[in-house]
PLY file of the C-alpha trace (Angstrom):
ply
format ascii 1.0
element vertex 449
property float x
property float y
property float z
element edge 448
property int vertex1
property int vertex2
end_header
-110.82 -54.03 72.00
-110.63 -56.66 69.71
-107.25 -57.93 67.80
-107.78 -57.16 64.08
-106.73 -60.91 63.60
-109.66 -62.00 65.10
-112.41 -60.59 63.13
-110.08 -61.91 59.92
-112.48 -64.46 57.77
-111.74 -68.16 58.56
-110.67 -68.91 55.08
-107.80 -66.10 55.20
-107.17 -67.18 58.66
-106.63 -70.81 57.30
-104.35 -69.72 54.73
-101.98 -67.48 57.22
-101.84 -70.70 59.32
-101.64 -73.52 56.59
-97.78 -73.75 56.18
-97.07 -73.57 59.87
-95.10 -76.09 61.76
-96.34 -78.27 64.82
-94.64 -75.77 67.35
-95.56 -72.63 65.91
-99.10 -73.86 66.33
-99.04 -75.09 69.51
-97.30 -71.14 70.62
-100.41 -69.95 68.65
-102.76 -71.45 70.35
-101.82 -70.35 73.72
-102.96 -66.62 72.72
-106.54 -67.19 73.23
-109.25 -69.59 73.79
-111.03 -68.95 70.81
-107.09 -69.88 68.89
-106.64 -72.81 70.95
-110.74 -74.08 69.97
-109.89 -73.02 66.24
-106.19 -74.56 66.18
-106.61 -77.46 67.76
-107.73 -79.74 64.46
-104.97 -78.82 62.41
-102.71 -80.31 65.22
-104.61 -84.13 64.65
-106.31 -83.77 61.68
-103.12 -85.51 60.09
-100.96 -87.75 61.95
-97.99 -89.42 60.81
-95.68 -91.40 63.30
-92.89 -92.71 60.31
-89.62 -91.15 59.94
-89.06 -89.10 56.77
-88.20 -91.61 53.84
-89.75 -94.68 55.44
-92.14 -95.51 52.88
-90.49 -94.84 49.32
-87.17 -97.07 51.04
-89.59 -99.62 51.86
-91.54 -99.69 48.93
-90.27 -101.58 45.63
-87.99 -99.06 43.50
-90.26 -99.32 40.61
-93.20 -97.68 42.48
-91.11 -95.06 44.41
-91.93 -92.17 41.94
-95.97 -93.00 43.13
-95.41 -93.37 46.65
-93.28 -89.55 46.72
-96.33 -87.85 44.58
-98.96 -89.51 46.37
-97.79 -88.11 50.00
-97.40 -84.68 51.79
-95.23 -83.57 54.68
-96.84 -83.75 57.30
-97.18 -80.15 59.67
-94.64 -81.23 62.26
-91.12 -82.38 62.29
-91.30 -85.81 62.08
-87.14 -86.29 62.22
-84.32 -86.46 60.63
-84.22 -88.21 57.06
-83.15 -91.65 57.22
-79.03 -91.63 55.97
-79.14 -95.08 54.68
-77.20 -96.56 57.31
-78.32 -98.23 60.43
-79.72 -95.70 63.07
-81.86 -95.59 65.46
-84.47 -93.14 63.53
-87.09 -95.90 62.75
-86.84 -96.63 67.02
-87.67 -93.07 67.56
-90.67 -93.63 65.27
-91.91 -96.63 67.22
-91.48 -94.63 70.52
-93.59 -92.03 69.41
-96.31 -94.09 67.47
-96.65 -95.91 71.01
-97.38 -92.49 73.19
-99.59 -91.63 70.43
-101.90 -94.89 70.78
-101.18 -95.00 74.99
-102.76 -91.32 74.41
-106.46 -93.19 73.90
-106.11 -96.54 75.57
-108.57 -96.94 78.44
-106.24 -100.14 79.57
-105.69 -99.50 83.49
-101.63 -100.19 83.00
-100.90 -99.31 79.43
-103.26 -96.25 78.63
-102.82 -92.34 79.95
-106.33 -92.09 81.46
-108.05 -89.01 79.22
-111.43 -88.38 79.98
-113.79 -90.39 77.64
-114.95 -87.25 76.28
-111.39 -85.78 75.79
-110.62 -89.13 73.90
-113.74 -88.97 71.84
-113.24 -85.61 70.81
-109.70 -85.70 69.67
-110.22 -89.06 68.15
-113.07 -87.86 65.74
-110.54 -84.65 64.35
-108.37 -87.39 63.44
-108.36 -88.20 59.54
-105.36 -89.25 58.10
-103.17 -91.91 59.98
-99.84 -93.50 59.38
-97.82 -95.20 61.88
-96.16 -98.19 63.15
-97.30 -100.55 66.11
-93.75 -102.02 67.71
-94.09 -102.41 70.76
-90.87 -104.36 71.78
-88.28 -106.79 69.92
-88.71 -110.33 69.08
-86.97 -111.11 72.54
-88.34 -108.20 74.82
-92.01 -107.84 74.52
-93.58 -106.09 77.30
-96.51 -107.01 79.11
-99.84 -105.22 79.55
-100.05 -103.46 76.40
-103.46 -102.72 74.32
-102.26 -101.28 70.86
-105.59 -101.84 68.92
-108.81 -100.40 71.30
-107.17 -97.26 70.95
-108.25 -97.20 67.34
-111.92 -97.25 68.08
-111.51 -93.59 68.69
-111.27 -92.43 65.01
-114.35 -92.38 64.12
-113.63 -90.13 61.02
-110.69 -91.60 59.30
-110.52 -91.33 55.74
-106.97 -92.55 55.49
-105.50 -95.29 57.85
-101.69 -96.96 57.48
-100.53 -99.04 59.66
-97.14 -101.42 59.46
-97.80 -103.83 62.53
-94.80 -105.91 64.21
-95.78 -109.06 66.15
-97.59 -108.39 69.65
-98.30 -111.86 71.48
-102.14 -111.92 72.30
-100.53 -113.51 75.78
-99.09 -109.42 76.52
-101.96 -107.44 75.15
-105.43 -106.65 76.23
-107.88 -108.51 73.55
-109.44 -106.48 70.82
-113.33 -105.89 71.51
-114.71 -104.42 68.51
-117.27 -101.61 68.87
-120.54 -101.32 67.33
-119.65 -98.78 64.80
-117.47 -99.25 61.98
-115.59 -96.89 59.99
-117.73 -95.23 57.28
-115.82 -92.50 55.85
-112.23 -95.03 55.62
-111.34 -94.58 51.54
-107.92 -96.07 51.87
-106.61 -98.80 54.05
-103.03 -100.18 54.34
-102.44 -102.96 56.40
-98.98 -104.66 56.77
-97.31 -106.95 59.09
-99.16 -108.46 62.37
-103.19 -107.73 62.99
-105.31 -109.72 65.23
-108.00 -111.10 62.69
-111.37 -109.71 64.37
-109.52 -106.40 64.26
-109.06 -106.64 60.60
-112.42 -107.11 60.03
-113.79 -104.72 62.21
-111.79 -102.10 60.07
-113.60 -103.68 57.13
-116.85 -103.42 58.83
-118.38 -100.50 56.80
-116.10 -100.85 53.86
-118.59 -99.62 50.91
-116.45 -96.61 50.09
-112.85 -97.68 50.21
-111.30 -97.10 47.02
-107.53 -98.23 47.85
-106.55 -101.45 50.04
-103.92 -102.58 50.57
-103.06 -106.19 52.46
-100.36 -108.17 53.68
-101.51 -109.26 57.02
-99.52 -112.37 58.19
-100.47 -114.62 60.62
-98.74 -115.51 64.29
-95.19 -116.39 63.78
-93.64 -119.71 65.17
-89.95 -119.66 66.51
-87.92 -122.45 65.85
-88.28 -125.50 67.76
-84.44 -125.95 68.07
-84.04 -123.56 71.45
-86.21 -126.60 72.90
-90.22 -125.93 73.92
-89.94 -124.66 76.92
-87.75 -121.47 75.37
-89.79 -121.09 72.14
-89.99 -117.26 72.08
-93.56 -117.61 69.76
-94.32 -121.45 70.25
-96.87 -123.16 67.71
-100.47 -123.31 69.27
-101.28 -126.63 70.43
-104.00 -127.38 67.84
-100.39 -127.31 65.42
-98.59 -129.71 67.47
-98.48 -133.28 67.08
-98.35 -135.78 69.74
-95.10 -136.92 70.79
-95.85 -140.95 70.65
-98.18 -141.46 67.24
-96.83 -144.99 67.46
-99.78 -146.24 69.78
-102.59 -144.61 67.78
-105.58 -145.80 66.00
-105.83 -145.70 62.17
-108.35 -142.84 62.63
-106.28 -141.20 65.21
-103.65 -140.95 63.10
-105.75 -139.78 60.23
-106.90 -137.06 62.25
-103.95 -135.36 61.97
-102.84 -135.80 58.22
-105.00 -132.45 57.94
-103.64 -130.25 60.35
-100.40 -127.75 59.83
-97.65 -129.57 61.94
-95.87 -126.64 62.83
-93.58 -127.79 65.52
-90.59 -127.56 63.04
-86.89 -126.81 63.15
-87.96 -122.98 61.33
-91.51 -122.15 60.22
-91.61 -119.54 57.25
-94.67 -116.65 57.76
-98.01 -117.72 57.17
-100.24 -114.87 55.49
-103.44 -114.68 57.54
-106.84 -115.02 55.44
-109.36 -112.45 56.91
-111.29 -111.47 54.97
-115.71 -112.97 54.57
-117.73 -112.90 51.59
-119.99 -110.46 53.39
-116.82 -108.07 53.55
-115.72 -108.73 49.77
-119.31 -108.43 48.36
-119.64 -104.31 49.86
-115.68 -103.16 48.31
-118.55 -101.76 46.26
-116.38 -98.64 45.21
-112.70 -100.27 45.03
-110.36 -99.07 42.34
-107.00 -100.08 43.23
-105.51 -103.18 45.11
-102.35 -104.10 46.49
-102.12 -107.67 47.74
-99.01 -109.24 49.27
-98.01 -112.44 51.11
-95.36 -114.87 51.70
-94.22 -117.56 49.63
-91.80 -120.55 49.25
-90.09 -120.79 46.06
-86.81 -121.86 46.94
-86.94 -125.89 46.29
-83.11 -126.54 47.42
-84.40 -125.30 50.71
-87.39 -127.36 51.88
-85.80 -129.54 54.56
-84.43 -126.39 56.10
-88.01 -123.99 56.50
-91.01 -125.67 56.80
-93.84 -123.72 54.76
-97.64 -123.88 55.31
-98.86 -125.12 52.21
-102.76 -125.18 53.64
-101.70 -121.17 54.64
-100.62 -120.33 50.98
-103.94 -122.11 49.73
-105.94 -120.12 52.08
-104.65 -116.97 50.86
-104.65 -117.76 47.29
-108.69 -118.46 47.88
-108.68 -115.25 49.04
-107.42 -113.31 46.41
-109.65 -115.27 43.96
-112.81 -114.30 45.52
-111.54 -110.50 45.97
-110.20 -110.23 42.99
-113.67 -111.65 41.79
-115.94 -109.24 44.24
-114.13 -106.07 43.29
-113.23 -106.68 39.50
-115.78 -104.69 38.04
-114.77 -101.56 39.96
-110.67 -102.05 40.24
-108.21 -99.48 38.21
-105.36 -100.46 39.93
-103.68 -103.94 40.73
-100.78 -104.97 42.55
-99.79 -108.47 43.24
-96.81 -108.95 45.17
-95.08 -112.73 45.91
-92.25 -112.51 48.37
-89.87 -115.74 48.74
-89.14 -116.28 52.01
-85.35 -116.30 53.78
-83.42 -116.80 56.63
-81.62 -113.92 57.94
-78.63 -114.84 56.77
-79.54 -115.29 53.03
-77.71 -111.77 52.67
-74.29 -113.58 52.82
-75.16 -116.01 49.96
-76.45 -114.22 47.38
-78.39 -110.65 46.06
-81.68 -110.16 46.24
-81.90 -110.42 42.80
-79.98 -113.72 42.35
-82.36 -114.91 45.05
-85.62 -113.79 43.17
-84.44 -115.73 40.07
-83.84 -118.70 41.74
-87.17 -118.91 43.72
-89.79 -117.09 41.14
-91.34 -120.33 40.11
-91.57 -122.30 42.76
-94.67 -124.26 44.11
-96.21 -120.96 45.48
-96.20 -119.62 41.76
-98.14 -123.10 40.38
-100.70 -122.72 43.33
-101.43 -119.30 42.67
-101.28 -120.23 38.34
-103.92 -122.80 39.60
-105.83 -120.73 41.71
-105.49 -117.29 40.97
-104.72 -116.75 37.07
-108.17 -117.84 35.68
-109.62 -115.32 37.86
-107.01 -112.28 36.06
-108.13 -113.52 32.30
-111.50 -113.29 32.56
-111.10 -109.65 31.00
-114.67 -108.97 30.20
-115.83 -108.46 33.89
-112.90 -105.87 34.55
-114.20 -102.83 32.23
-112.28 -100.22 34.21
-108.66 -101.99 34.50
-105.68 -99.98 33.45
-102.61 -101.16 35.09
-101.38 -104.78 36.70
-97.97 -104.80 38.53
-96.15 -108.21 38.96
-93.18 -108.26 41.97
-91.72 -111.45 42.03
-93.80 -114.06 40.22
-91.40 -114.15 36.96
-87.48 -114.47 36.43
-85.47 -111.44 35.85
-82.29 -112.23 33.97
-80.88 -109.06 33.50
-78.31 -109.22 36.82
-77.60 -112.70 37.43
-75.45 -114.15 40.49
-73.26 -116.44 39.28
-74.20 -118.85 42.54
-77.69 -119.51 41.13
-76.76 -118.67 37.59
-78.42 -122.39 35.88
-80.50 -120.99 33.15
-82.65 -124.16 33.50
-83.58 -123.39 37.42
-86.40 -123.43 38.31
-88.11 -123.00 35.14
-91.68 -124.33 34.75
-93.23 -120.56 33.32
-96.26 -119.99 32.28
-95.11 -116.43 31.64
-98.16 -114.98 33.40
-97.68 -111.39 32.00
-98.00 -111.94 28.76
-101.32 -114.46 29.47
-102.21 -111.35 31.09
-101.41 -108.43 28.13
-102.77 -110.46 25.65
-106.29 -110.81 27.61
-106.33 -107.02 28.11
-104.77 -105.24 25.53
-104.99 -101.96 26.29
-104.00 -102.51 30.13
-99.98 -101.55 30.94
-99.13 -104.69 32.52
-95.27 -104.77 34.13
-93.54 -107.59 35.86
-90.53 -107.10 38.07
-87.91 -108.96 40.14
-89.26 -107.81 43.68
-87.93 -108.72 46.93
-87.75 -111.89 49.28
-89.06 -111.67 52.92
-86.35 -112.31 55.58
-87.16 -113.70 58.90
-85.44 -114.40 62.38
-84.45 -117.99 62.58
-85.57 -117.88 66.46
-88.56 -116.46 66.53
-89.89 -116.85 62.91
-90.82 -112.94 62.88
-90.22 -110.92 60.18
-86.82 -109.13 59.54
-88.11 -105.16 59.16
-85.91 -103.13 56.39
-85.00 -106.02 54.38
0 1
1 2
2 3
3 4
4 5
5 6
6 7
7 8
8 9
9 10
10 11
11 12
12 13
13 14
14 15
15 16
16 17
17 18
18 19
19 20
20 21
21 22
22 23
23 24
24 25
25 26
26 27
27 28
28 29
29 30
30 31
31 32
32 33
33 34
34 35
35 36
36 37
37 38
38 39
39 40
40 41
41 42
42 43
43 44
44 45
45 46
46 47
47 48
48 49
49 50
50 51
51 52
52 53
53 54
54 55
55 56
56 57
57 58
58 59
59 60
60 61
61 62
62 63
63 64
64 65
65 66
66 67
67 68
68 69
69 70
70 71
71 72
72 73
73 74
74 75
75 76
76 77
77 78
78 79
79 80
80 81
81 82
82 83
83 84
84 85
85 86
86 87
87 88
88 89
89 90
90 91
91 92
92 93
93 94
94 95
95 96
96 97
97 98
98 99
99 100
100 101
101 102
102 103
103 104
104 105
105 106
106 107
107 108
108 109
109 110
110 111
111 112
112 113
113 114
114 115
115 116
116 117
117 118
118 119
119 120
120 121
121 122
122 123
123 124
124 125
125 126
126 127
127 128
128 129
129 130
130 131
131 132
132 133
133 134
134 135
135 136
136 137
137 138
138 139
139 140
140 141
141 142
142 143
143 144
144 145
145 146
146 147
147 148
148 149
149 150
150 151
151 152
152 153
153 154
154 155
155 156
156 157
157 158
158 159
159 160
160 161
161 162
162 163
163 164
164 165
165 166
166 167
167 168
168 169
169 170
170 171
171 172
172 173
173 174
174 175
175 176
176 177
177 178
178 179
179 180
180 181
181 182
182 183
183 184
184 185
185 186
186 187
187 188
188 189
189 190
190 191
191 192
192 193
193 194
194 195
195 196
196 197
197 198
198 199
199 200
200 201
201 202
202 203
203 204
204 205
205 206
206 207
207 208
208 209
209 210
210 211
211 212
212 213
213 214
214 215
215 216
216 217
217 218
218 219
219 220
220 221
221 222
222 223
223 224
224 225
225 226
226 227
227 228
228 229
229 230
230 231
231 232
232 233
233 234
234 235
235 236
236 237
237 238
238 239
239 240
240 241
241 242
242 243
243 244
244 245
245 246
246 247
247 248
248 249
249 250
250 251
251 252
252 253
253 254
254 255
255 256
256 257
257 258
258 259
259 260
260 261
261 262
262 263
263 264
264 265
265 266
266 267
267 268
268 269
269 270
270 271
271 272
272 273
273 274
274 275
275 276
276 277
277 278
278 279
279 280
280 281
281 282
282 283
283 284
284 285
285 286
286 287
287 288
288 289
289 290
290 291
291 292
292 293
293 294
294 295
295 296
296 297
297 298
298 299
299 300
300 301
301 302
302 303
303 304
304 305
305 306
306 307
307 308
308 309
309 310
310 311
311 312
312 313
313 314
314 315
315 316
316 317
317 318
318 319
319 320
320 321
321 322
322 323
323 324
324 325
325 326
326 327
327 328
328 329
329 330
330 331
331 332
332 333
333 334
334 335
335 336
336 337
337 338
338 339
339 340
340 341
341 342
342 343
343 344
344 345
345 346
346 347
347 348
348 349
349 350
350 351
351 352
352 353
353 354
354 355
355 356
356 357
357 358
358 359
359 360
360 361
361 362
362 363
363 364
364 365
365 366
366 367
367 368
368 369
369 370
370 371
371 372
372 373
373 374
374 375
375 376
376 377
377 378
378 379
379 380
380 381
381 382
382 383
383 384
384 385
385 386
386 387
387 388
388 389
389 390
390 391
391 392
392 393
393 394
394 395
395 396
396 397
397 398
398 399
399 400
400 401
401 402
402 403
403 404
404 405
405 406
406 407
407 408
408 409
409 410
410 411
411 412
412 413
413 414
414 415
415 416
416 417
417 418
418 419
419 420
420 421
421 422
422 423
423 424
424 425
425 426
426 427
427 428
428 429
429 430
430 431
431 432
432 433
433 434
434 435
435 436
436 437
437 438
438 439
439 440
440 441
441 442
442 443
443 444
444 445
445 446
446 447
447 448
């Protein structure tokens, strides 16, 4: 004889079920078969690997309200809420984001070894993703990982976050991109570290995203002072300039005037350019836009950080031609300029002091060059509603008396009022935002700050 909860109608059964946590599931499923076949999708259907209160901390105070209404719990325990002192919660996170993605690596050292049609299966239930890749500190990385085949499993994501630390290509398994993209993706966060053909494979289908979100950064250079045979990420030789220039030719020497000498005392973070025309051209459907990237605005501090102006100029192309592509369509933009630090900036001076000191420095007159015509051409964005600036203008309201010259740097163009008075019904706000602090050694960036 039947149990009267099996001949209940899905729908009911669904709602009995729906505020269930992880382990009450997982003891429901054992009951039957016919549980276990039904149960199984609300167990990966929805995966997220951050602690509770990652992302509003993370995010800038001014869009923390957003972030809390925009995400649910997810139907496990993901932890403890972070306390706001140091603990090792956001570790935890990394731990378990790493089993996850070792769950559908094929890699022969790294990987669990599912069945391909285990792996296929519980990849396509998968819809909603959020999770960190960290797969060791700046000093410890391990070898033989693969973080990013794993994701060619998901066939059916609809929602994909990912905050990726620096993996050196020399301890992972290289990135061979399937044949099929990912069709049904409508939002796509990217920040941190992402091999660039991985990037665009996760663009590969991208004609019905409606949110993206990028600040991809390129590999990070340590500093040349531990001496090159320590470098813990050394500059790729392309970015290295002969010892001895002395004996060159004219036209020797000229061949390097071009290239990024990187083989400096500290390197700042380069963003990484990804994406192709053929990728802009199909955002086809995009409403809002978050872009973010490095920059160097701090002019009393050029002989101590070298920064990659041909990087910056790269980027700021970028940007031009997306903003371009996808103006017609967007709702929603945020631009988002973060000064760059050493990692011990903290003991000279608030964020905020330090935000006012660098706003308008020569990454905010490339991107007035470059990127600001682009914004005022108002009549090819019908549909905008809201532009957020974080960290292209002074805020005065908190100022540290260290960096407290009223006359530094000046140089405005005071972009968001060129901005409100080409759209006047758009809410345009402009805010201090944050700088981006690194490790002197290994140039990565500092996480939390």
């Amino acid at each position: 004889m039947s149990s009267p909860i099996d001949i209940l109608p899905v729908e009911v059964f669904e709602y009995v079920v729906a505020d269930l946590c992880m382990n009450d599931i997982v003891l429901l499923m054992r009951i039957s078969k016919a549980y276990h076949t039904f149960l199984e999708p609300l167990l990966w259907t929805r995966i997220e690997m951050h602690r509770i209160g990652f992302h509003a901390q993370n995010i800038h105070n001014r869009l923390r309200g957003e972030e809390v209404r925009t995400r649910q719990d997810p139907p496990y325990d993901p932890g403890p809420d972070w306390d706001g002192v140091e603990t090792d919660l956001d570790v935890t996170a990394h731990g378990r984001a790493e089993r996850f993605l070792k769950t559908f690596s094929t890699h022969e050292k790294w990987g669990k070894g599912l069945s391909e049609g285990r792996r296929s299966y519980l990849g396509s239930l998968v819809r909603w993703l959020c999770l960190p890749v960290n797969l060791g500190l700046p000093y410890e990385h391990p070898a033989d990982v693969d973080p990013w085949n794993s994701f060619a499993n998901f066939v059916n994501l609809e929602y994909l976050e990912i905050s990726g630390f620096w993996v050196p290509p020399s301890t992972s398994a290289p990135f061979l991109a399937p044949d099929h993209g990912l069709a049904k993706l409508r939002t796509l966060k990217l920040r941190g570290y992402f091999p660039k053909e991985f990037v665009q494979w996760l663009l590969k289908e991208p004609a019905n995203i409606k949110q993206l979100q990028l600040g991809i950064m390129d590999a990070p250079v340590g500093s040349s002072n531990v001496g090159p045979h320590d470098w813990i990420n050394p500059p790729p030789p392309e970015n290295r300039r002969p010892a001895n220039m002395e004996g060159m030719s004219g036209e020797e020497i000229a061949e390097w005037e071009g290239v990024e000498d990187l083989e400096q005392e500290s390197v700042a973070p380069r963003a990484l350019a990804c994406l192709t025309p053929d990728i802009m051209s199909r955002l086809t459907n995009l409403k809002a836009l978050y872009l973010c990237k490095p920059a160097n605005g701090d002019q009393l501090d050029d002989d101590l950080i070298y920064f990659s102006e041909p990087s910056d100029k790269r980027i700021l192309e970028e940007w031009n031609a997306l903003l371009r592509a996808t103006r017609k369509t967007l709702v929603y933009i945020i631009l988002d300029q973060r000064p760059i630090a050493h990692e011990n900036v903290s003991d000279g001076s608030s964020n905020r002091a330090y935000m006012r000191r660098c706003a308008n420095g020569p990454s905010y007159k490339r991107f007035v060059e470059m990127v600001l015509p682009a914004l005022l051409e108002s009549k090819e964005c019908p549909n905008l509603k809201f532009i957020r600036f974080f960290g292209f203008e002074c805020d005065d309201e908190v100022m540290d008396v260290l960096y407290g010259d009223p006359d530094y740097p000046g140089e405005s163009v005071d972009v968001p009022n060129q901005i409100q008075a080409a759209f006047p019904h758009v809410e345009v706000t402009t805010r201090a935002g944050r700088r981006m602090i690194i490790w002197d050694d290994s140039g990565e960036i500092l996480s939390g700050k």
